[in-house]
DSSP file (Angstrom, degrees, kcal/mol; ACC not computed):
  #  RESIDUE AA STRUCTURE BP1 BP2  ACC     N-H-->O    O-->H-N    N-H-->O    O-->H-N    TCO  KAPPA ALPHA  PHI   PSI    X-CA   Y-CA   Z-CA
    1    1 A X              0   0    0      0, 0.0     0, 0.0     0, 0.0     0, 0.0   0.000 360.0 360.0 360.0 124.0   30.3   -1.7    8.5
    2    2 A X        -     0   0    0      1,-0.0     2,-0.3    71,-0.0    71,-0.1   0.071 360.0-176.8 -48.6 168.8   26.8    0.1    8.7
    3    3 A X        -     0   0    0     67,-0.0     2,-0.3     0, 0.0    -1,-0.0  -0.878  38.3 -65.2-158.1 172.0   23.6   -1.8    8.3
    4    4 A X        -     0   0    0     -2,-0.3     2,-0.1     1,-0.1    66,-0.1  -0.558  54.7-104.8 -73.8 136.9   20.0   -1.0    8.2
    5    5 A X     >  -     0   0    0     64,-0.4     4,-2.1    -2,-0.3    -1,-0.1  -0.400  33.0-142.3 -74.1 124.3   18.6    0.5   11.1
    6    6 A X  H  > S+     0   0    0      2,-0.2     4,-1.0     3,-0.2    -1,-0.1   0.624  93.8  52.8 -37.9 -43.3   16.6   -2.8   12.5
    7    7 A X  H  > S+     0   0    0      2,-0.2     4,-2.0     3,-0.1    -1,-0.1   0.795 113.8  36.3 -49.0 -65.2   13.7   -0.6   13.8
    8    8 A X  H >> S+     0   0    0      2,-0.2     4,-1.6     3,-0.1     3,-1.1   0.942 115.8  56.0 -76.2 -83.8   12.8    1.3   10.8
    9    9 A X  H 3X S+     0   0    0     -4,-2.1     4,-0.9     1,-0.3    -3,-0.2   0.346 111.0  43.1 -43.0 -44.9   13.6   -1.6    8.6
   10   10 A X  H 3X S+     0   0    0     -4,-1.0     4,-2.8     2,-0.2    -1,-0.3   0.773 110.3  53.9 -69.8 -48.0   11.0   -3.8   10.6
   11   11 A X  H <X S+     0   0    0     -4,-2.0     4,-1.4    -3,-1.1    -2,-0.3   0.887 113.7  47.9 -70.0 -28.2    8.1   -0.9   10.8
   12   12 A X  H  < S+     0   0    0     -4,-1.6     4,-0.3     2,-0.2    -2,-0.2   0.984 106.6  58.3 -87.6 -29.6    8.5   -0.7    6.6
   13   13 A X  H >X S+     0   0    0     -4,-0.9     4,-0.9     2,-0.2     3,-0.7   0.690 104.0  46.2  53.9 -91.9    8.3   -4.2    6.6
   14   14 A X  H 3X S+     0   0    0     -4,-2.8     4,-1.7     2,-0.2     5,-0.2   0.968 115.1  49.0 -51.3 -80.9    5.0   -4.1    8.2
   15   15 A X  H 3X S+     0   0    0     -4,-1.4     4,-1.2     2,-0.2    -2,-0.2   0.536 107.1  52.7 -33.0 -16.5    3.8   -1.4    5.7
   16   16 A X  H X> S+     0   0    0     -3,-0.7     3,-4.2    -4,-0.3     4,-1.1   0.884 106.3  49.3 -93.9 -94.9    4.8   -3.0    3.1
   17   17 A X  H >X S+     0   0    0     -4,-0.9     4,-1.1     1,-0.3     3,-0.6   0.625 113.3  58.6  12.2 -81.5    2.7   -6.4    4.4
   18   18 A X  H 3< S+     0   0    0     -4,-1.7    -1,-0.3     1,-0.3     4,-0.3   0.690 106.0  43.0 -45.7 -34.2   -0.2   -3.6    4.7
   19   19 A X  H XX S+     0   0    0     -3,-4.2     3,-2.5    -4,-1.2     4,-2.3   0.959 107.7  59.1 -59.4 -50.4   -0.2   -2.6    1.3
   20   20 A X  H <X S+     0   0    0     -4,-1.1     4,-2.4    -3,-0.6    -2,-0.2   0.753 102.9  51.2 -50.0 -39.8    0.1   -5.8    0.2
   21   21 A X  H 3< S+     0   0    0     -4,-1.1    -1,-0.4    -5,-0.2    -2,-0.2   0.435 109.3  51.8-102.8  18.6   -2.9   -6.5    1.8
   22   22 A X  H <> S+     0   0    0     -3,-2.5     4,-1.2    -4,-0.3    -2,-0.3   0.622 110.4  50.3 -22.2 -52.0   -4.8   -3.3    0.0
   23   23 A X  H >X S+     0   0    0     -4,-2.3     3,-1.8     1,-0.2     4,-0.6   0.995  99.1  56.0 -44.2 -70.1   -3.8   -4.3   -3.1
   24   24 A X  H >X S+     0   0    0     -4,-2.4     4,-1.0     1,-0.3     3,-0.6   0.877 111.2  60.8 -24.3 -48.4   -5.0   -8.0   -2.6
   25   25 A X  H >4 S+     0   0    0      1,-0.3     3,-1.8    -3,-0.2    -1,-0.3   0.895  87.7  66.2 -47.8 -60.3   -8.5   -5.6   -1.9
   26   26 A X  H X< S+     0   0    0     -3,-1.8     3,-1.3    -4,-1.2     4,-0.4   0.648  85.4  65.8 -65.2 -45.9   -8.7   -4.0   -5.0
   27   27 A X  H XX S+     0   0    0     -4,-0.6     3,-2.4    -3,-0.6     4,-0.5   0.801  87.3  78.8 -47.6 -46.1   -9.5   -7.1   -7.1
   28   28 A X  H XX S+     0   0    0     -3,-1.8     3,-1.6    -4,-1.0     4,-0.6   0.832  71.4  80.0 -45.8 -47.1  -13.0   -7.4   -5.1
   29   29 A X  H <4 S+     0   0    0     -3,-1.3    -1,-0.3     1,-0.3    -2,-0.2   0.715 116.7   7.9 -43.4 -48.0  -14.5   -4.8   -7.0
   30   30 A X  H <4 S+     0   0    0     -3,-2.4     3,-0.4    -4,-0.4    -1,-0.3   0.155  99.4 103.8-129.6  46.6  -15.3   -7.1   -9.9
   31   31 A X  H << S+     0   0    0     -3,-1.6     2,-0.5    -4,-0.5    -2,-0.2   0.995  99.1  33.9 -67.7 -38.4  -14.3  -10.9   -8.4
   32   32 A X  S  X S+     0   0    0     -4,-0.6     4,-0.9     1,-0.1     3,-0.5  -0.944  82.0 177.3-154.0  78.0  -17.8  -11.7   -7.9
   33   33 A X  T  4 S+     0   0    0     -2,-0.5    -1,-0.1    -3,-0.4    -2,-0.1   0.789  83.6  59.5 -86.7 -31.9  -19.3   -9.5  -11.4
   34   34 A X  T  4 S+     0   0    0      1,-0.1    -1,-0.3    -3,-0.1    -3,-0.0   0.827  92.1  64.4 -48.2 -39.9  -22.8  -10.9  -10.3
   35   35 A X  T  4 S+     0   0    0     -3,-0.5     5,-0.2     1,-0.1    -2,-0.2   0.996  89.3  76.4 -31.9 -90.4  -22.6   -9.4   -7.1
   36   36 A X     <  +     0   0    0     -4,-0.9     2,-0.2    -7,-0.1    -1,-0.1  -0.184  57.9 170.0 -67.9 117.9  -22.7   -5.8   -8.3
   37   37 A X     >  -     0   0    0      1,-0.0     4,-4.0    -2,-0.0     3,-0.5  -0.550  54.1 -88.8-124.8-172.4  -25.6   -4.6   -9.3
   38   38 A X  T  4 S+     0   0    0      1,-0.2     4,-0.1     2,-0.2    -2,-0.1   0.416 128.7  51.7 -76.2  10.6  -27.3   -0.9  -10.5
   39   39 A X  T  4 S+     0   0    0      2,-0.1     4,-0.3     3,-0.0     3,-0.2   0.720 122.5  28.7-115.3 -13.8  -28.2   -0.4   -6.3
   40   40 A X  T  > S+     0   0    0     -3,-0.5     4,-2.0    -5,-0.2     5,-0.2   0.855  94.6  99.4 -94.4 -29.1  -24.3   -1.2   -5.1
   41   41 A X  H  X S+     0   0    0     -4,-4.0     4,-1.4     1,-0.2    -1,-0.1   0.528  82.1  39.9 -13.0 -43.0  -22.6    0.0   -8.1
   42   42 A X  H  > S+     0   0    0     -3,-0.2     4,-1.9     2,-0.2     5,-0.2   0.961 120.1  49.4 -80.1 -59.0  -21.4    3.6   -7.0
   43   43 A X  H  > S+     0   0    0     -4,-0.3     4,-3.8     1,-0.3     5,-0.4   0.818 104.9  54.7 -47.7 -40.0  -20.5    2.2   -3.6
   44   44 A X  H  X S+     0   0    0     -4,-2.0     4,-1.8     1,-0.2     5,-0.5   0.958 114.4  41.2 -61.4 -71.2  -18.6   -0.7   -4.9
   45   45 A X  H  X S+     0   0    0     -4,-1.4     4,-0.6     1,-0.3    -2,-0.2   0.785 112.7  50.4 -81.0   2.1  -16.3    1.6   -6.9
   46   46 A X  H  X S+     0   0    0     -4,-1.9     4,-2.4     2,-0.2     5,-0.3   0.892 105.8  58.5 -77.5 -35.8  -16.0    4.5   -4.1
   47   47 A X  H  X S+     0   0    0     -4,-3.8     4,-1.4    -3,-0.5    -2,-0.2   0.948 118.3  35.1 -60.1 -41.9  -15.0    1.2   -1.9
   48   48 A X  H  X S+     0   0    0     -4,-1.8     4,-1.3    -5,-0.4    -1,-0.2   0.795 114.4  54.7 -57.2 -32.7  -11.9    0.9   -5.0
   49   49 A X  H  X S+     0   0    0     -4,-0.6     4,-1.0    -5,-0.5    -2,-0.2   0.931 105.8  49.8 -88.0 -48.5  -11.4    4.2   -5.5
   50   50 A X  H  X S+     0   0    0     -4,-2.4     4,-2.7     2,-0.2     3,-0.4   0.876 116.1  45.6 -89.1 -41.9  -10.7    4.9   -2.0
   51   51 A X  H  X S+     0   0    0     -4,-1.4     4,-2.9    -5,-0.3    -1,-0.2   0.699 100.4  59.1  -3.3 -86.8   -8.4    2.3   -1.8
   52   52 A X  H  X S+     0   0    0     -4,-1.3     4,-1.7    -5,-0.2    -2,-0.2   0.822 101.0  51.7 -55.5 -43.5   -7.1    2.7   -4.1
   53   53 A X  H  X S+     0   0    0     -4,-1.0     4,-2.9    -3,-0.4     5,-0.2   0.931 106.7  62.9 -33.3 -84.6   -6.0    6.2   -3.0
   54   54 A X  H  X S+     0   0    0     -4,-2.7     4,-4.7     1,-0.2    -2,-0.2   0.862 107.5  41.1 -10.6 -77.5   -4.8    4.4    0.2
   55   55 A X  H  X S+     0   0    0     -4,-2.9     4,-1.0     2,-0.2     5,-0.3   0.901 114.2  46.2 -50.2 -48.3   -2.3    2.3   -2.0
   56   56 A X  H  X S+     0   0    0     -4,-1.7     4,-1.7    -3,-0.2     3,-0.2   0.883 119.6  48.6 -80.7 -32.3   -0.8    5.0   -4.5
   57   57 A X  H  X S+     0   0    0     -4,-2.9     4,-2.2     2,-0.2     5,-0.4   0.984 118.2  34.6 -46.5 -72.2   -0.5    7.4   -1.1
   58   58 A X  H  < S+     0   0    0     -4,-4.7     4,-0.5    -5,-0.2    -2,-0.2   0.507 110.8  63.8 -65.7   5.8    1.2    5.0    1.2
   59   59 A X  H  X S+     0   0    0     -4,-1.0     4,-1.6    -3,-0.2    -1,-0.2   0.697 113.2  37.9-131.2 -63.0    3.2    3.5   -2.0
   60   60 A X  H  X S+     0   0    0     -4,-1.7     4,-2.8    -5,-0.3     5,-0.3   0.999 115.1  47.2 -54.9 -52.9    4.9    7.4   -2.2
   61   61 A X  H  X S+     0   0    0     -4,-2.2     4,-3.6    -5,-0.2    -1,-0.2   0.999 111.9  57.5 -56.0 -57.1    5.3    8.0    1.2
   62   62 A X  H >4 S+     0   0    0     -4,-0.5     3,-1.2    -5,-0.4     5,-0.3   0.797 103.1  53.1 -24.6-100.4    6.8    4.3    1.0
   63   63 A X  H 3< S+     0   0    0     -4,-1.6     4,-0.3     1,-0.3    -2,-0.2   0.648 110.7  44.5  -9.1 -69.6    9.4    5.2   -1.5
   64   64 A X  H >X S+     0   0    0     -4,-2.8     4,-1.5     2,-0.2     3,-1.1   0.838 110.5  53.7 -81.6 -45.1   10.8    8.1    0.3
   65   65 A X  T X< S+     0   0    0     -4,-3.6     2,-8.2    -3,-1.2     3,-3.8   0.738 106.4  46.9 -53.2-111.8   10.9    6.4    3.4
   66   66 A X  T 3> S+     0   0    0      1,-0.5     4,-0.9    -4,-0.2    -1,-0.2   0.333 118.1  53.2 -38.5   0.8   13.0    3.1    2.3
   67   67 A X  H <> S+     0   0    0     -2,-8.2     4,-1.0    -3,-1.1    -1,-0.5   0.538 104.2  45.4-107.4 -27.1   15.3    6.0    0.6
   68   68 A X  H << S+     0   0    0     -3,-3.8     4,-0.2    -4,-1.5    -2,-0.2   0.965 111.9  58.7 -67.6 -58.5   15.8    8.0    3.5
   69   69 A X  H >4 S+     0   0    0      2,-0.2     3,-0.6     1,-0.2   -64,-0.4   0.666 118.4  32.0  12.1 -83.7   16.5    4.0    5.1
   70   70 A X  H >X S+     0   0    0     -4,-0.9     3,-3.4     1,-0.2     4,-1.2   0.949 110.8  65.3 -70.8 -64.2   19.4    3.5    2.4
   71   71 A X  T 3< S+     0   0    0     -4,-1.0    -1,-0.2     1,-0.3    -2,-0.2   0.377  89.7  62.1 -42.2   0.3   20.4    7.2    2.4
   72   72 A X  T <4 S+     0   0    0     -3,-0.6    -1,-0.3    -4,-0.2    -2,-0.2   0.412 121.9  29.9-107.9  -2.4   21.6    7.0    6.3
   73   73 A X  T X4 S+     0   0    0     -3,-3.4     3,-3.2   -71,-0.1    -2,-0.2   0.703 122.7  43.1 -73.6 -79.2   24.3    4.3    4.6
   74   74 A X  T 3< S+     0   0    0     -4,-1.2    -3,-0.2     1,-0.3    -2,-0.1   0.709 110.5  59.7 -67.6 -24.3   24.9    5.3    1.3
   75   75 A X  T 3         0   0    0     -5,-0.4    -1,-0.3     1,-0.2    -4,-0.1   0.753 360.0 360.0 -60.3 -23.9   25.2    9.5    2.5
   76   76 A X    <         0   0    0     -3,-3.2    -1,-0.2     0, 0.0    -2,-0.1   0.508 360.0 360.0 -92.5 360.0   28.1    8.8    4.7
C-alpha cells in the first residue's frame, strides 16, 4: 500500500507552519489602532499588503503542491 512520500510531506508541513505564521501577521496592521498614525499609515498597509501577497502566493503554489503529493497515490 502507497503512502505519502515522508519528505515532501514534512517540507509542506513546514510551509504550511510558515503561512500560518504570515497570516498570524496580518492582524498587526490594525491590533494596536493607536499606533498608526498619518506619518506610518502608507507603510503600515504596504507592510499588509505585501504580506499579504506572500500568503495568497504561497497559499496557490501550496494547493498544487499537496495535489501533486496525493496525485503520486491516487494517479496510479
Amino acid at each position: 500500500m502507497k503512502t505519502l512520500n515522508s519528505q515532501k510531506s514534512e517540507e509542506l508541513w513546514n510551509e504550511i507552519k510558515n503561512i500560518e505564521f504570515l497570516v498570524s501577521r496580518l492582524g498587526g496592521c490594525v491590533q494596536n489602532p493607536d499606533f498608526v498614525n498619518e506619518e506610518i499609515a502608507q507603510e503600515n498597509y504596504e507592510m499588509f499588503y505585501n504580506d499579504y501577497r506572500k500568503v495568497t502566493t504561497r497559499l496557490s503554489k501550496l494547493k498544487e503542491d499537496i495535489f501533486l503529493l496525493h496525485e503520486e497515490i491516487i494517479g496510479d
